[in-house]
N, C-alpha and C positions, 0 to 999 in steps of 0.2 A: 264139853260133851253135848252131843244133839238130844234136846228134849225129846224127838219124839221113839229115843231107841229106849225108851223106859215105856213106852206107851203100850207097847206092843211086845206079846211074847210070843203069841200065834194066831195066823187069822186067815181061815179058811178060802134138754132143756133147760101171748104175752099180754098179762093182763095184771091187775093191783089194785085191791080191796086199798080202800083211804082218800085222802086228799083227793078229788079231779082236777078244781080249778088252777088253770094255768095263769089265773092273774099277779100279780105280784102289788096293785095300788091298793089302799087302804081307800077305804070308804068313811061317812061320817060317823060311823057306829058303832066300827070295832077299827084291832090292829091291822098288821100286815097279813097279807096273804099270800102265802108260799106256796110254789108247785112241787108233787111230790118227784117230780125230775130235776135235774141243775138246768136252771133258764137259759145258763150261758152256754152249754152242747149245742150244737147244730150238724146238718149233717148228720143224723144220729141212723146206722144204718141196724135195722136187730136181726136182720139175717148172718151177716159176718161181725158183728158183734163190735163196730167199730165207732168213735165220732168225733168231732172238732170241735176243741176249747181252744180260748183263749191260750196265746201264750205270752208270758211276763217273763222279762230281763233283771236280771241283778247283777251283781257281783261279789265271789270269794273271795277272801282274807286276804290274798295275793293283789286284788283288782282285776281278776279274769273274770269275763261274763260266764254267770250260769242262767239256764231256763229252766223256768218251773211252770205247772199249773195251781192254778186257783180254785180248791173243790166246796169246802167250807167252812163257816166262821161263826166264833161264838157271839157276834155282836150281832139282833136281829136288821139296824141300818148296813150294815158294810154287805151284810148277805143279799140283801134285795139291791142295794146297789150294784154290786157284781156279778150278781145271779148267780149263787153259786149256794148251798146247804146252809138253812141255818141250824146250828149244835150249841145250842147254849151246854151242855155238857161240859164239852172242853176244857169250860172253866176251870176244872178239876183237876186239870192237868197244869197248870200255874205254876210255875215257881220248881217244877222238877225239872229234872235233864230232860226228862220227854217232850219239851217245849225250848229252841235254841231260839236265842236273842238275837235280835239283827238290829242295825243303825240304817238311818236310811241318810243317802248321800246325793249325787246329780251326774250327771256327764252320759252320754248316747242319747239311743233312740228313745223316749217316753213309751210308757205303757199303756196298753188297754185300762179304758176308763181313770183314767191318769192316776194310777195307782204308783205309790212312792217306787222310786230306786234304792232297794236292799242291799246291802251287804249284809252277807251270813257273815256267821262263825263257824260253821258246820258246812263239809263238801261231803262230795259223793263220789268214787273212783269208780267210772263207767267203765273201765279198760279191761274185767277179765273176762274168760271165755264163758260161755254159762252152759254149763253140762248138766241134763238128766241122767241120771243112773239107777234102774231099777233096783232094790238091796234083793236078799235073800228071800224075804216076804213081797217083794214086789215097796212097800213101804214101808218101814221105813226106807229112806234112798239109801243107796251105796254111799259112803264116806265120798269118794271120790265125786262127788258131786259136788257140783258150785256156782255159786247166783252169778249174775251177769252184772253185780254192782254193788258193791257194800260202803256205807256211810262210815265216815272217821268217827270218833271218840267225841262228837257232838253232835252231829248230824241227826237232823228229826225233821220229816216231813212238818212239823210241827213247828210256827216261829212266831213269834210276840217283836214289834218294833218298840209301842210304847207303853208295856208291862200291866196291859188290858184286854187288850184284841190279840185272840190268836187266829191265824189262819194256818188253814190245810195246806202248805203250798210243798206239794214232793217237786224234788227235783227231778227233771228228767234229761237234763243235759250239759255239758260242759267241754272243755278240751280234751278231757281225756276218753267222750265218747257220746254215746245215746243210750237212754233206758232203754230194755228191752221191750217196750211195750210203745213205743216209738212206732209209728209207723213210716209218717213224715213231719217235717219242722218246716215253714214259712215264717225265720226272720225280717221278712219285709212287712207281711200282714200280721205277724204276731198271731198265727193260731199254729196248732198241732193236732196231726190227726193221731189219734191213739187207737190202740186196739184195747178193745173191752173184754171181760167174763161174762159170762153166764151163768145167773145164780135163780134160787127161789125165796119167794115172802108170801104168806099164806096160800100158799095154793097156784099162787101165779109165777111166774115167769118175771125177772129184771135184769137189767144189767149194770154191770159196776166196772169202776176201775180198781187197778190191784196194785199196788205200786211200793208197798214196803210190810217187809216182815222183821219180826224178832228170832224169828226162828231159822237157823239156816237151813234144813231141809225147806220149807216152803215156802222160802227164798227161791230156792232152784227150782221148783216144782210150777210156781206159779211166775217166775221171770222177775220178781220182785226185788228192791233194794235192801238188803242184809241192814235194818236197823234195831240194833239191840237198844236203844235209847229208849225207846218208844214204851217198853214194858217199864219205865216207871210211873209210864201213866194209871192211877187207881181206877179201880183195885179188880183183880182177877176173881172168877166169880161173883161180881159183886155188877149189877147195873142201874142199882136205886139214882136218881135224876138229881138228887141234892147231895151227893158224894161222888158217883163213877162218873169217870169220863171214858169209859167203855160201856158196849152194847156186846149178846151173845151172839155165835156164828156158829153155827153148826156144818162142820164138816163129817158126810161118812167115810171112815176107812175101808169100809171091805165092800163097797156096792157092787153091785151084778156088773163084769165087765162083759166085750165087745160094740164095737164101734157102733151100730147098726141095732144094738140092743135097744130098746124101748126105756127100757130099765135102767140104761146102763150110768153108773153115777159115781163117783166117790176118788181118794185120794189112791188108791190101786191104780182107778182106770186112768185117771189123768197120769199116771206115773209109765205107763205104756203106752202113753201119746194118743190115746183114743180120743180125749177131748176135755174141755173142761168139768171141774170134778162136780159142781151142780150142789154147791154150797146153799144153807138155808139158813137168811137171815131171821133175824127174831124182832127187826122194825126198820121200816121206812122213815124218810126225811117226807116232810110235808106239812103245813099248816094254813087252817082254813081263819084262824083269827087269834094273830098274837097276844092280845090284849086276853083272852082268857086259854093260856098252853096249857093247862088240865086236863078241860074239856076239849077243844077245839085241836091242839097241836101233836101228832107224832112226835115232830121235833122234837120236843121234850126229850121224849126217850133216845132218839137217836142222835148214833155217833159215827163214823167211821172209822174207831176203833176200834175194829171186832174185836173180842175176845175170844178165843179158840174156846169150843166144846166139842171134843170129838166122840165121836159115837161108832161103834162097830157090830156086827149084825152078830146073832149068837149061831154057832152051827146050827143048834137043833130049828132056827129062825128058816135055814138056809135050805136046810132038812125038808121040812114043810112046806115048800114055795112061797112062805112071807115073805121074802126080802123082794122090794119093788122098789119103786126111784119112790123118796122121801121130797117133799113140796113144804112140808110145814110142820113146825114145834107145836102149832097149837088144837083145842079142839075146835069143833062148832067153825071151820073153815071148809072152803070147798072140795078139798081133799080127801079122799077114804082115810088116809093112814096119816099119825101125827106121831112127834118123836116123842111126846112126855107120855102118852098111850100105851106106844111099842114100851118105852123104859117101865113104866109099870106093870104090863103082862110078862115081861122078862126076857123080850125080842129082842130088844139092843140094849147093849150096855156100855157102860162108858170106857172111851177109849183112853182116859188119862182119871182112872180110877184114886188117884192120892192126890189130887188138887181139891181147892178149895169149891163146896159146891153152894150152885145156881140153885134157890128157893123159887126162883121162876120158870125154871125147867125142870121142875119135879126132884129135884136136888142134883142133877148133871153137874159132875166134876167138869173146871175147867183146866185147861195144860197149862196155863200162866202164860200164854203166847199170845201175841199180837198181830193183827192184818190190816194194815190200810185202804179199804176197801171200800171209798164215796160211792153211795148208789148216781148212776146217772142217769138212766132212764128204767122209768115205771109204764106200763099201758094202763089206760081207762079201766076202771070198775065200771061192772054190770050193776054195781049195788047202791 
């Protein structure tokens, strides 16, 4: 059964406060310093929402090459080596199915930054069609919809070689095809140009990649890879730093549609191809000094395993002319309107009201759903 046909029974857009520095070398005083971007994007274009990672080779169970990218890692050396998010979170993900084992082996072309040759235990069948289909409500989708990729019965963006270091590495290709979020592949140079989302983090504007869900509705919705593994990453509604290896994601369901709308935002309007749905995360990748992540690191908090919190606008909200594009969960940010704000005057409420609820989002129920969603590019703070 699709989680989000319980969610719903009826229902009527660069800048980033955080981290600036782009350095990555430590100094004599403190630790590492991380930029609140992935070092390794180039090419980063934020009008069409695109940019160029690295691309690394491995090999399936079989010995066929697969590609994958590198987004991020819980060890804070392997992150600055590769440029890529460091997530000490992750940890937390150890030793479940949400994290598949690999071996690493030898034979072809070497990788970017000579990072080992993999062989998974988990593939990825890139070969079906991927169909949107509006449902009844616009969203949930029509049944008849379907991702453009679903993971086997091991598969996780998620992989451990020597049962310490995990990295982010999603698949995005193999023989039986290309992730939908593919734009081009350069086997020779080993990069990939990908196409990006477009989300918010207080107030600003960033972009992300989206590359794997637990849910199949926003599998097909967002072009992502069908991984149901991923949800046993802990724990749903939960983001504390020394337990979760989740962070919250706020997606609206019922935003102001039209294409050309100012407004216009949410899991409706994306599902009538107007554009992306302008998801709001609840923290940035970034660190100004690893040596004290309390004070000094986002990181800390962040993951790139969003945890689904959906939120939907109330009629009487709709009534009123409140309902405007939503930028931020919190207060005291440069946005008029915040969603733990709206949820306590009674303007939105939660789209997955029987899940377990966020004490960091004013008690916002989460869906128990998962989104692999590495931020890659943040703009400069004014601040």
């Amino acid at each position: 059964m699709r989680a989000w046909s319980v969610l719903l029974v009826s229902c009527a857009g660069l800048v980033v406060a955080g981290c600036s520095d782009n350095g990555t070398s430590p100094d004599n005083n403190r630790g590492h310093m991380l930029p609140n971007s992935l070092a390794s994007a180039t090419q980063i274009d934020t009008v069409n929402a695109t940019a160029v990672l690295p691309l690394y080779r491995g090999l399936d169970a079989s010995g066929s090459s697969v590609y994958y990218i590198i987004t991020e890692s819980n060890d804070i050396e392997e992150s600055v080596r590769l440029g890529v998010n460091w997530t000490p979170k992750l940890v937390h993900a150890l030793n479940t199915i949400a994290v598949q084992k690999a071996t690493t082996t030898s034979g072809g072309r070497s990788n970017p930054n000579k990072f080992p040759i993999l062989k998974f235990s988990g593939n990825v069948d890139f070969s079906p069609v991927h169909k949107v289909i509006p449902g009844p409500d616009i969203f949930p989708l029509n049944p008849a919809s379907t991702a453009g990729s679903v993971g086997d019965a091991v598969y996780s963006p998620l992989v451990t070689y020597d049962g310490k270091t995990i990295y982010n590495a999603a698949h995005i290709a193999n023989k039986t095809g290309l992730h939908d979020k593919v734009i081009s592949m350069d086997t020779v140079n080993m990069t990939v140009k990908m196409q990006l989302v477009h989300g918010f983090y207080e107030g600003f504007a960033i972009l992300y990649s989206s590359t794997e869900s637990t849910d199949e509705d926003l599998a097909a919705l967002e072009g992502n890879t069908f991984a149901p593994t991923l949800n046993a990453a802990p724990s749903a509604g939960d983001d504390k730093s020394f337990r979760s290896a989740r962070e919250a994601l706020i997606p609206v369901i019922n935003g102001a549609t039209g294409k050309n709308n100012p407004d216009r935002q949410g899991l409706m309007s994306a599902a009538l191809g107007e554009g992306d749905p302008g998801n709001i995360f609840q923290e940035q990748a970034g660190c100004l000094d690893s040596s004290n992540p309390a004070q000094f690191c986002d990181a800390v908090n962040y993951s790139p395993l969003w945890d689904v919190h959906p939120v939907k606008w109330t009629q009487a909200a709709i009534d009123k002319g409140i309902r405007h594009r939503l930028t931020t969960d919190k207060r005291e940010t440069i946005a008029p309107l915040n969603v733990i704000d709206l949820i306590a005057d009674g303007w939105l409420v939660a789209g997955a009201p029987g899940g377990p609820r966020n004490a960091s989002l004013g008690g916002l129920a989460a869906a128990e759903l998962i989104v692999n969603c590495p931020i890659i590019f943040v703009a400069e703070s004014s601040r």
